[in-house]
C-alpha positions as CSV (number, residue, x, y, z in Angstrom):
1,X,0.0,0.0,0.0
2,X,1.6,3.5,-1.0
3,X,0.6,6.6,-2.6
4,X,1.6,9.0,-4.8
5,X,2.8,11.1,-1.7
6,X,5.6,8.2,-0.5
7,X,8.7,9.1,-2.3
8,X,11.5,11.2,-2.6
9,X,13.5,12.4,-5.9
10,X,17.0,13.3,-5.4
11,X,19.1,14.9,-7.8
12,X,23.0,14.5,-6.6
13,X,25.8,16.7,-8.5
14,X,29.6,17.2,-7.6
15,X,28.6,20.1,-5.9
16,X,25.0,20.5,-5.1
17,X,22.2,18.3,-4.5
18,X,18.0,18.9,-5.0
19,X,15.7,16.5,-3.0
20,X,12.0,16.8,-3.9
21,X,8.9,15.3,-3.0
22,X,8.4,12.4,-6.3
23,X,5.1,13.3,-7.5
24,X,3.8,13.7,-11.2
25,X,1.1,16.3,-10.1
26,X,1.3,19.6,-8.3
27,X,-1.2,18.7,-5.9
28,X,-3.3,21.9,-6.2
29,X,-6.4,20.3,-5.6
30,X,-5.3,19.5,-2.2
31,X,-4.5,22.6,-0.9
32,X,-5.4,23.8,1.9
33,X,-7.4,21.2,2.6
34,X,-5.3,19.1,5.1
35,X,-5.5,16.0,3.1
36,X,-1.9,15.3,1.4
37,X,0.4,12.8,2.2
38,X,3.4,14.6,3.9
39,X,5.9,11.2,4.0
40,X,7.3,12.4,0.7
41,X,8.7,15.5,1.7
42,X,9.9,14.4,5.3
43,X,11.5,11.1,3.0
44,X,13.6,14.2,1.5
45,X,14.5,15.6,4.5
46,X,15.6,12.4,5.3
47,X,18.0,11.8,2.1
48,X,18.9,15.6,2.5
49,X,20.3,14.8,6.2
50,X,21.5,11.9,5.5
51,X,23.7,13.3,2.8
52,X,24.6,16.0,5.0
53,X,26.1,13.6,7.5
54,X,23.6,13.9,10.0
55,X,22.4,10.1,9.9
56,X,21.3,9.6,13.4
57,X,18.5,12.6,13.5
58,X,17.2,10.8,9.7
59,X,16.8,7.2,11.2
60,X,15.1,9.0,14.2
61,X,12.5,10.6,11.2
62,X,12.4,7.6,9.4
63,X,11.7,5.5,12.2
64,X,9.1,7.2,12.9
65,X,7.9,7.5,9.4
66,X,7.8,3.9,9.8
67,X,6.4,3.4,13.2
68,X,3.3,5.6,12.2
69,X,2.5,4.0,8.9
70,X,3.2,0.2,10.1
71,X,2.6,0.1,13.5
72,X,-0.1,3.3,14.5
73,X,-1.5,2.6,11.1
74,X,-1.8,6.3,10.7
75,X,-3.1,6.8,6.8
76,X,-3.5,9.0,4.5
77,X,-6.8,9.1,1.8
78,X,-3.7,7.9,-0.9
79,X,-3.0,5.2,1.2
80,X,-6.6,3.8,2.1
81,X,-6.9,5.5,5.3
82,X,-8.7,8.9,6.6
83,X,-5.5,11.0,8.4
84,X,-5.5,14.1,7.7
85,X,-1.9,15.5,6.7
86,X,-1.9,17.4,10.7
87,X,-2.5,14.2,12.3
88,X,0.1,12.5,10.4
89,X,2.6,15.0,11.0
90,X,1.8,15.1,14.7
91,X,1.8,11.4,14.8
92,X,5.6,10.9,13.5
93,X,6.4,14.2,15.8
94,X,5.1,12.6,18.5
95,X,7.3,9.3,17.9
96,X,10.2,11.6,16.8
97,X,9.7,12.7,20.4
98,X,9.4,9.3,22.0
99,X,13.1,8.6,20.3
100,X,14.9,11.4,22.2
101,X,17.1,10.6,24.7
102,X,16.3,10.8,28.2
103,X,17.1,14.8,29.5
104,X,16.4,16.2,26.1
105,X,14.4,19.1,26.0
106,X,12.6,20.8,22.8
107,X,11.9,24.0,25.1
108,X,13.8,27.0,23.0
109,X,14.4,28.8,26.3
110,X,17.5,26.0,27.6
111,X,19.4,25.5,24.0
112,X,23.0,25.5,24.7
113,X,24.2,29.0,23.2
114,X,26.2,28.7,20.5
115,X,30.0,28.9,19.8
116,X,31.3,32.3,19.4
117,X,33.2,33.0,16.2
């Protein structure tokens, strides 16, 4: 089971890389309506951090890409289900979340400054 929202195009050059969401339509019938698939475009954020180096905050995303689909069985209209594209998104936050490590905290207010230049 997969729609037309699953996938991720990536376009990798000596210098530059694109990652886009893998769909053959514009999806202007959808918006504003809460009803797209969002898995492709977190899938590129995925590839795009994963390129960058940064492979442990992707398998946290894609594990809960996963975790949702397979396990909450949190669907999309695309894929035979009635999400809407806020609940999935909260749904893979909310396991993204469930991931961290014990003491981590996503309150703004206590980020460790950053290094002076």
């Amino acid at each position: 089971m997969h729609g037309a929202g699953m996938f991720c195009g990536q376009n990798l050059g000596p210098r530059y890389a694109v990652f886009e969401p893998a769909v053959r339509h514009k999806g202007f019938k959808q918006m504003g309506k809460d009803i797209a698939n969002p898995v492709s475009t977190l899938d590129c954020a995925v590839k795009m951090l994963h390129y960058l180096g940064h492979h442990e905050a992707a398998r946290r995303i894609e594990r809960a890409i996963d975790l949702t689909i397979n396990e909450d069985l949190v669907h999309t209209r695309d894929m035979l289900g009635v999400a809407s594209t806020s609940t999935m998104v909260h749904n893979i936050e909310r396991r993204i979340r469930e991931s961290m490590p014990v003491g981590y905290s996503d309150d703004e207010t206590h980020l460790p400054p950053l290094p002076s230049t």
